[in-house]
C-alpha positions as CSV (number, residue, x, y, z in Angstrom):
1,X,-3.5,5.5,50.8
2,X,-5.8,5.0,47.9
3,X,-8.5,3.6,50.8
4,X,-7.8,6.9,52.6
5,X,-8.0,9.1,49.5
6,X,-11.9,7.7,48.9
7,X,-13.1,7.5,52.5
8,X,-12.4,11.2,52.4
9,X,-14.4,11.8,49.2
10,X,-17.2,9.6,50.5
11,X,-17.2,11.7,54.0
12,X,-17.0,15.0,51.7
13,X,-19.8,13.8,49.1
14,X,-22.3,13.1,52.5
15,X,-21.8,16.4,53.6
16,X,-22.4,17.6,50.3
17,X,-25.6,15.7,49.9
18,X,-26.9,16.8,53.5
19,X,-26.8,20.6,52.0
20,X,-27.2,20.4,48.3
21,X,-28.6,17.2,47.1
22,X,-28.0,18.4,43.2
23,X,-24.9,19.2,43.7
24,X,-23.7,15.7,45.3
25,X,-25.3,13.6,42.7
26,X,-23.4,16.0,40.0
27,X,-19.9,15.5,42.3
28,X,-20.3,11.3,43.0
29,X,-21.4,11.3,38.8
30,X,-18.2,13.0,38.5
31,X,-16.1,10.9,40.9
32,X,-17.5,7.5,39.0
33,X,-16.8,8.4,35.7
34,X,-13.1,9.6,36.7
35,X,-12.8,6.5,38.0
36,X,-14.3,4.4,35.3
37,X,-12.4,6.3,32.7
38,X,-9.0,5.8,34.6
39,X,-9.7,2.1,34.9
40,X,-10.6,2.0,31.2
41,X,-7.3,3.5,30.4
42,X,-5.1,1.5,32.3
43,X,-6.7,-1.6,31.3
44,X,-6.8,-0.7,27.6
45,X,-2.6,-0.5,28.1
46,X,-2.4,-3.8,30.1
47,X,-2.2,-6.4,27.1
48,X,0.8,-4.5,25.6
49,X,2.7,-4.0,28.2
50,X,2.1,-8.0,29.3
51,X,3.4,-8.6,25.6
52,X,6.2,-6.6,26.3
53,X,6.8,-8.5,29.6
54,X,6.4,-11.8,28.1
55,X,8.7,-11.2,25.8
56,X,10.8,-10.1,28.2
57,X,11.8,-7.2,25.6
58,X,13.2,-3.9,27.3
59,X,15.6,-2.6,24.7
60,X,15.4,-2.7,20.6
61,X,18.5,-5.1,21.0
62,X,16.1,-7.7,22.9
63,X,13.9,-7.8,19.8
64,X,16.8,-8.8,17.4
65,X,15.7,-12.2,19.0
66,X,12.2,-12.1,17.8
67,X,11.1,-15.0,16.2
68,X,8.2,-16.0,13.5
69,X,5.7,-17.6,15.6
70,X,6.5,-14.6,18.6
71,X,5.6,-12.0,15.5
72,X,2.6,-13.9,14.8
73,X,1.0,-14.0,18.2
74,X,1.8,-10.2,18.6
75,X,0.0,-9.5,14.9
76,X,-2.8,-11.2,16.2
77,X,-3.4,-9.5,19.4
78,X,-3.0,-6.4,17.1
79,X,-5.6,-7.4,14.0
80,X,-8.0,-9.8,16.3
81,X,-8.4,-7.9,20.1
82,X,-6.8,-4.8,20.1
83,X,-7.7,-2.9,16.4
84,X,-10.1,-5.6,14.8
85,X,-12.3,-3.3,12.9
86,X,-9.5,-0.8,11.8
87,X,-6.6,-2.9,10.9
88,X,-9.1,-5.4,8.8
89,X,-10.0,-2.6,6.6
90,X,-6.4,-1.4,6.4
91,X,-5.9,-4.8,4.8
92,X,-8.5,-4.2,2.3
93,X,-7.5,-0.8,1.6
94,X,-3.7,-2.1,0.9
95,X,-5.1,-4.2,-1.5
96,X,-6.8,-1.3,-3.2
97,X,-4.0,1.3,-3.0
98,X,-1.9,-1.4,-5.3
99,X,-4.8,-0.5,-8.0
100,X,-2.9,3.1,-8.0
101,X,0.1,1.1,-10.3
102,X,-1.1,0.8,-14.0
103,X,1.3,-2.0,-14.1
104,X,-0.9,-3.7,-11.5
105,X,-4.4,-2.5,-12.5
106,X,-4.1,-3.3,-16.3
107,X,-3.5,-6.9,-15.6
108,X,-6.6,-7.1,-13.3
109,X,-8.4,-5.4,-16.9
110,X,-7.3,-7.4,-19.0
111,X,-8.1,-10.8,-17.5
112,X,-11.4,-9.6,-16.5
113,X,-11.2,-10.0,-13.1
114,X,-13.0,-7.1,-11.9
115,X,-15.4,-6.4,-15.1
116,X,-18.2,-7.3,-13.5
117,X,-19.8,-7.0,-9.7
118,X,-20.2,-10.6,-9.4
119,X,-16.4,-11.2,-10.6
120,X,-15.2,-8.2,-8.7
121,X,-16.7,-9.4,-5.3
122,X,-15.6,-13.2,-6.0
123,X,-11.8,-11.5,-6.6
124,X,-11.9,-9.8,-3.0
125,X,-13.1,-13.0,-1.2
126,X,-11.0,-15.2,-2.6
127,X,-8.0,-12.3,-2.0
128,X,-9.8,-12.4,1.8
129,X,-9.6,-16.5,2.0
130,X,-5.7,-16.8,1.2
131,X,-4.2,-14.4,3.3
132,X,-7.0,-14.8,6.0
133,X,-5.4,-18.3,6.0
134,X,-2.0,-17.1,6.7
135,X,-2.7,-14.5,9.2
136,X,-4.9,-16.1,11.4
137,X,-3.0,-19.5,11.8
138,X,0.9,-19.6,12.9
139,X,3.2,-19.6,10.3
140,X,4.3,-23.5,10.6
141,X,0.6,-24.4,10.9
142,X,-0.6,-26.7,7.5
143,X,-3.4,-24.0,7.0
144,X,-1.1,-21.0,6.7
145,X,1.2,-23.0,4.3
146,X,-2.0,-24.2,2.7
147,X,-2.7,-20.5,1.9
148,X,0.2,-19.6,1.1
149,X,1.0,-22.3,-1.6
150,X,-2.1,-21.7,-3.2
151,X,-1.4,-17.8,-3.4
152,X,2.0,-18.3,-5.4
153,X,0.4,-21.1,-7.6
154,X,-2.3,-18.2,-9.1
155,X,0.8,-15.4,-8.9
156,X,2.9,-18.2,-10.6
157,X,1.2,-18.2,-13.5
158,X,1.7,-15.0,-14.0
159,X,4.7,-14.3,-13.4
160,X,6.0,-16.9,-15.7
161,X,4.1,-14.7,-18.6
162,X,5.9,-11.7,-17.5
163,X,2.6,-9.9,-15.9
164,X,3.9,-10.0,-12.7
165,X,7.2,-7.9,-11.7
166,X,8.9,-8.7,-8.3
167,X,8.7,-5.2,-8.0
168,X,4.8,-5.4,-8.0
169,X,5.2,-8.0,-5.6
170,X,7.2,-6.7,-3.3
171,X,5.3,-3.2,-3.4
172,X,2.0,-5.1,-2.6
173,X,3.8,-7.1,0.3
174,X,4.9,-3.2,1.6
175,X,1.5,-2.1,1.3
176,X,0.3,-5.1,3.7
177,X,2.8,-4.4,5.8
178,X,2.7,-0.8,6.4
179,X,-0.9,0.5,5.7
180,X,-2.0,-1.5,9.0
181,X,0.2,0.7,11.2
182,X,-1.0,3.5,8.9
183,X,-4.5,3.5,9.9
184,X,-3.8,2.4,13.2
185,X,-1.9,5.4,13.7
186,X,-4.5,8.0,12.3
187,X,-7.5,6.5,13.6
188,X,-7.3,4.2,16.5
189,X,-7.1,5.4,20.2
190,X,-2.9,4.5,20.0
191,X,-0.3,3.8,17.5
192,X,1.6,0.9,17.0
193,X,4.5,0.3,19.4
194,X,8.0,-0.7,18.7
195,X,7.5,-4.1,19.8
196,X,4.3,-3.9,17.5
197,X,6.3,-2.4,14.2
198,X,8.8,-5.7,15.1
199,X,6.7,-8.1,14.9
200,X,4.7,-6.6,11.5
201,X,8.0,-6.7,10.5
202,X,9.5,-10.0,11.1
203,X,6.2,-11.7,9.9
204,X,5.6,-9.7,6.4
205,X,9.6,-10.5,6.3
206,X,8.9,-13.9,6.4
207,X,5.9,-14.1,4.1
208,X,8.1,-12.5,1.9
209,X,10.3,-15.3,1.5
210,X,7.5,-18.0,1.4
211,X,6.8,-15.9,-1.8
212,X,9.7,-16.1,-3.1
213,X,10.4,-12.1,-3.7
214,X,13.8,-11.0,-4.2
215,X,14.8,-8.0,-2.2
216,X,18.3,-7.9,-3.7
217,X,18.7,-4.2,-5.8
218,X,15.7,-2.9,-3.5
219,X,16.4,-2.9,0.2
220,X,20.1,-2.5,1.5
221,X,19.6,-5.3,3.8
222,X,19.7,-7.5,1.4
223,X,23.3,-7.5,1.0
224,X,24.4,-6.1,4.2
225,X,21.9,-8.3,6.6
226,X,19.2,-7.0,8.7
227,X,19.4,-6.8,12.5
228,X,15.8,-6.6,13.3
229,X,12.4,-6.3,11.9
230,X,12.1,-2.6,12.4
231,X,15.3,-2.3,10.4
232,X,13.3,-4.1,7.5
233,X,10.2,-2.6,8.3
234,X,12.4,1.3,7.6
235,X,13.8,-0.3,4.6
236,X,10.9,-1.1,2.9
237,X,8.7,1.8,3.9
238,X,11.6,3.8,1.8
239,X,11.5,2.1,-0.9
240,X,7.8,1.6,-0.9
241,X,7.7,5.7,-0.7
242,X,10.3,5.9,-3.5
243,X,8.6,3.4,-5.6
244,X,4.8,5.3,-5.4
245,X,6.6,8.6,-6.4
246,X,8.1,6.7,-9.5
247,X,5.3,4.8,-10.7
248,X,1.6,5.8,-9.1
249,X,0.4,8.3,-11.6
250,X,-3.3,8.4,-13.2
251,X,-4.3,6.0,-15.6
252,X,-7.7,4.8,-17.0
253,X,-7.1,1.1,-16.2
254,X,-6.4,2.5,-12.2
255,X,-9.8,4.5,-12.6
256,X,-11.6,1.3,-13.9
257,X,-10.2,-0.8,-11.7
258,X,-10.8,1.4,-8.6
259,X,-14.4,2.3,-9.8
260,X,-15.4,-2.0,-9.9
261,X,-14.0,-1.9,-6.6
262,X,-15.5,0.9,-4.8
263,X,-18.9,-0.7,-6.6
264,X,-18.4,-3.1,-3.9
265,X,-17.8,-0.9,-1.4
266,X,-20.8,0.3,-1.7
267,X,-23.2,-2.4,-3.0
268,X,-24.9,-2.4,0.4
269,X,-25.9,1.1,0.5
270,X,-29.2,2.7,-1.5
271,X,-28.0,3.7,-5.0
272,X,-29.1,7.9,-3.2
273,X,-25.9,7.1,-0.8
274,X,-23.2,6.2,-3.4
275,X,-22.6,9.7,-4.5
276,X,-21.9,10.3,-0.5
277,X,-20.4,7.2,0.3
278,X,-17.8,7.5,-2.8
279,X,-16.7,11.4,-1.3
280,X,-16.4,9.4,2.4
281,X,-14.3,6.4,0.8
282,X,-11.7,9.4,-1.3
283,X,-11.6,11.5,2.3
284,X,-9.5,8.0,3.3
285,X,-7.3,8.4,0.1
286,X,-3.9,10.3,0.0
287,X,-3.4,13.4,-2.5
288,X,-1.1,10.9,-4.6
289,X,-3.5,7.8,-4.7
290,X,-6.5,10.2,-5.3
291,X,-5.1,11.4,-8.4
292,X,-3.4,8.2,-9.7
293,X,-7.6,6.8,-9.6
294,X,-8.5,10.0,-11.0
295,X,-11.1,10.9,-8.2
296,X,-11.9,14.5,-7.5
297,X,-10.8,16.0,-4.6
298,X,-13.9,15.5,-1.7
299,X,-15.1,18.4,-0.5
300,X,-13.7,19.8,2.7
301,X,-17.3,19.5,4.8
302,X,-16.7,16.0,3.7
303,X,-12.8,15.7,5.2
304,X,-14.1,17.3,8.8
305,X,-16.8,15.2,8.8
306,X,-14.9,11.7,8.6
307,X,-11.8,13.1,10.9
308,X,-14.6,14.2,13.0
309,X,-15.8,10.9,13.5
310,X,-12.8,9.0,13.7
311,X,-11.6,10.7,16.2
312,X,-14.3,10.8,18.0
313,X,-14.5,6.7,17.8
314,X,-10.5,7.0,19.0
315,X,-11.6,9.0,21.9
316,X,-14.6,7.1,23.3
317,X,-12.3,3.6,22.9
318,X,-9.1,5.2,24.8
319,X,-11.5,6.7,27.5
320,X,-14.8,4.9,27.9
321,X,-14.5,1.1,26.3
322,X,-12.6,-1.4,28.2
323,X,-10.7,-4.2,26.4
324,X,-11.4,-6.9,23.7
325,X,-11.9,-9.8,26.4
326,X,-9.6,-12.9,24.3
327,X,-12.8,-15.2,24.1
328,X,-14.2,-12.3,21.5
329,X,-11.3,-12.1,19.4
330,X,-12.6,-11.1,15.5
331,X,-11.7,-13.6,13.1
332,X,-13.9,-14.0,10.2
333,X,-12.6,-17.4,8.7
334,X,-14.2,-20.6,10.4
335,X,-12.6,-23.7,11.6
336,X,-12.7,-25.9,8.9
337,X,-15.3,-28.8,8.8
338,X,-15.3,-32.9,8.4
339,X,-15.1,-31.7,4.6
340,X,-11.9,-29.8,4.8
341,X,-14.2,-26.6,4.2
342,X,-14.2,-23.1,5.6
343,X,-16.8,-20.8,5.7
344,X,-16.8,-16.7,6.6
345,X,-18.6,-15.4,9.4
346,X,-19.4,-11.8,8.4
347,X,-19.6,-10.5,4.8
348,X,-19.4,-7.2,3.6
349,X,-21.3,-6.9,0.5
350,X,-21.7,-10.1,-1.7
351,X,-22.4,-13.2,1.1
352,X,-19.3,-15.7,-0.9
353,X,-18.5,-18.8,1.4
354,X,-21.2,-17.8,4.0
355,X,-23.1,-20.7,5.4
356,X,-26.8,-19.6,5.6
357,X,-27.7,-20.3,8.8
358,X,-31.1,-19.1,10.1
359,X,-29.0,-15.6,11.6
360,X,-27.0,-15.5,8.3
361,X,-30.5,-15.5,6.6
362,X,-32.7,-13.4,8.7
363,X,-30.6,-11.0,10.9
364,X,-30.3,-7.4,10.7
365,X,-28.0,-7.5,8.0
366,X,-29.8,-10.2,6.0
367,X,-33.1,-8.2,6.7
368,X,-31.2,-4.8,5.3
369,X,-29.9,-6.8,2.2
370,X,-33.6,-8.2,1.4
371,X,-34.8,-4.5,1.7
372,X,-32.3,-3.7,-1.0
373,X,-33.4,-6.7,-2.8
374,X,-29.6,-7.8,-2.6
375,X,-28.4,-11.4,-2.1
376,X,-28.4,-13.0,1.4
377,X,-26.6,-16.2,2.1
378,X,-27.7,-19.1,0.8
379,X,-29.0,-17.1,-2.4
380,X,-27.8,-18.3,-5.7
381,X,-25.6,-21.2,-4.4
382,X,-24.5,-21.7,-7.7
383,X,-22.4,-18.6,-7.5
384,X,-21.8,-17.6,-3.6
385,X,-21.4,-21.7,-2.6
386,X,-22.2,-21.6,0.7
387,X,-21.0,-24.4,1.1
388,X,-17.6,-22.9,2.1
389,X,-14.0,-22.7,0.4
390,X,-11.4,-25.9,0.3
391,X,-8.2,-23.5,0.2
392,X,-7.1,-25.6,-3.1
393,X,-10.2,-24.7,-4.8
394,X,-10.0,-20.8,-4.5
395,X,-9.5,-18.5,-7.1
396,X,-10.7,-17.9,-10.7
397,X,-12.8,-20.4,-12.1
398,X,-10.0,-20.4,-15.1
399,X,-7.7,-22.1,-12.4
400,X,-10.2,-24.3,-11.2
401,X,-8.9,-27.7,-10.7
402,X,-5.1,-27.0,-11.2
403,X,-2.6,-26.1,-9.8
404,X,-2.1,-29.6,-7.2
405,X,1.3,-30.5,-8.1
406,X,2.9,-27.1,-7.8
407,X,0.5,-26.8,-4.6
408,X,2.2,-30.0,-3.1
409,X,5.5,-29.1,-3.9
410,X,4.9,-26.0,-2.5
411,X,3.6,-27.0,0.6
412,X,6.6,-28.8,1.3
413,X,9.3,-26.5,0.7
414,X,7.1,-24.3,3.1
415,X,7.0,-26.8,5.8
416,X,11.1,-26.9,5.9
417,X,11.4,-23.2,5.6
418,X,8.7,-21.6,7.9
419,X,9.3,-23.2,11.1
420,X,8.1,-20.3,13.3
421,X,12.0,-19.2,14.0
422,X,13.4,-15.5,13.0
423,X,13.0,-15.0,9.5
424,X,16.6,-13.0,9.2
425,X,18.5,-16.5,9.4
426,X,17.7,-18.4,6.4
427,X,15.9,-18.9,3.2
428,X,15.0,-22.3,1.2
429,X,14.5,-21.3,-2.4
């Protein structure tokens, strides 16, 4: 049929061309990019639905069987092949949206965390190295555990002081959890599917519990039992909702706090574009956020502008850009090397655990750093050790060199309870 149906567009496009050469080349254009389009398309849908197949999931029921390590491979077809660039900035952004809770942002003030550029920047790389480490290895793996222990060991601390509520901590885990699909919904050529809201689901479920945060008095499942990821992924988002409307309100540690941040947003852009860039970076804010940081509403030119754009990056992926091949997958944390050491590939603004290789050095984005007469890998060793990150060295240099007994202890009580199986089953306290 399909041979038929293009021997008669061929016969039809030579007749054409013997008459009206113009008007052929515009048709067979035409004809190609139809097709090219349509094979874009149905390629772009071909990894989900051989997820789907794998799986063998038809029904919500067949995903009540979804386990850790299946949650983990679908979460990394989703951050690593099919949204890379979008749902690795939804991660950073969840990170910044918990600045919108004064309970949150006046502990990052008062220890200083944030008070400075260089501080700042070291924060959101070492925030980048932990959970990098527990995303992009499977959840039984020694790195992910690895990451993980070292996480609680810095929250530990200050939790035992009283800094740190489990309502914070669950709130932040919601935020990684939902603000993925978030921005995956509005800008990205297709939302999340229910197999994909499953598997965010079961995993941030299960990260949950290597972190030890009670859901008990939050989310009805706690008592009652949970049938699926989905039904924990609702649970949450409600409470998440209800918990914003209660407590993200404006504050001058959430302005301060936001302010160091968005300095490193921008720290690779001429000081003329930060005035700009800032009204871009609050067009990605909700009313509710926007006003807990104290920002101004941007101006509408501003808001048509960035939804322009966005959807117009949406469009050309759905329609004219095949797949992620799997040998191009985006992971920015290196293997680790005969030292036990990790490096990042890419950096956004400050080059922290970059090796300075002669690309890292002297590439476009090394060039457009130099121009700025900002610091390139390899630059003040001292401070963005290039050498690369041992995951039991990272975080503040106040912490530096403690933490190994709770970190072994840690790691072991995560080796018995994250064995890749569904995290609705059971929990090792």
């Amino acid at each position: 049929m399909a041979t038929t149906i293009v021997s008669g567009w061929l016969q039809s496009l030579s007749r054409t061309a013997a008459h009206n050469p113009v008007t052929a080349r515009v048709t067979a254009l035409a004809v190609v990019l139809g097709l090219y389009t349509a094979t874009c398309r149905a390629l772009r849908f071909r990894r989900i639905k051989g997820l789907y197949k794998k799986l063998g999931v038809k029904t919500r029921a067949d995903m009540a069987k979804m386990t850790d390590r299946e949650a983990w491979e679908i979460q990394e077809a989703v951050g690593h092949l099919e949204f890379p660039v979008i749902f690795e900035k939804s991660l950073g952004f969840a990170l910044f949206k918990t600045y919108g809770i004064p309970s949150i942002s006046r502990l990052l003030v008062q220890t200083k965390q944030l008070s400075t550029p260089e501080y700042a920047g070291k924060r959101y790389a070492d925030t980048g190295c932990l959970i990098g480490e527990f995303i992009a290895n499977e959840p039984s793996s020694q790195r992910a555990q690895e990451g993980l222990a070292r996480m609680n060991y810095l929250h530990s601390h200050y939790q035992r002081a009283g800094k740190i509520s489990n309502d914070d901590m669950l709130y932040t885990l919601s935020l990684f959890c939902l603000e993925p699909m978030r921005w995956v919904g509005r800008y990205e050529w297709r939302e999340f599917s229910e197999l994909e809201r499953c598997a965010m689901g079961v995993f941030w479920k299960s990260v949950g519990d290597a972190m030890r945060i009670e859901y008990a008095g939050s989310l009805p499942g706690a008592e009652t039992g949970w049938k699926d990821g989905i039904q924990w992924l609702e649970e949450i988002e409600q409470w998440s909702s209800e918990y914003e409307e209660k407590h993200m309100m404006p504050h001058r540690d959430n302005k301060q706090t936001a302010d160091e941040t968005l300095a490193i947003l921008l720290y690779s852009m001429p000081k003329s574009l930060h005035g700009p860039g800032l009204k871009i970076v609050t067009c990605l804010m909700d009313d509710r956020l926007r006003t807990a940081m104290m920002y101004p509403a941007p101006p509408p030119s501003y808001m048509k502008f960035v939804k322009g754009l966005l959807n117009l990056r949406a469009f050309v992926l759905r329609n004219f850009s095949l797949p992620r091949p799997d040998f191009l997958a985006v992971c920015n944390i290196t293997d680790r090397d005969a030292s036990g050491r990790s490096h990042f590939r890419y950096y956004d603004a400050m080059p922290f655990y970059v090796k300075p290789t002669l690309w890292n050095r002297w590439g476009p984005e090394a060039l457009w750093q130099r121009l700025l007469g900002l610091p390139v890998p390899g630059d003040s060793p001292e401070l963005y050790m290039p050498e690369g990150f041992r995951t039991e060295e990272v975080g503040p240099a106040t912490f530096k060199g403690k933490g190994a007994t709770f970190y072994e202890k840690d790691k072991e009580r995560l080796s018995q309870m994250r064995t890749g199986g569904c995290p609705f089953t059971h929990v090792i306290s």
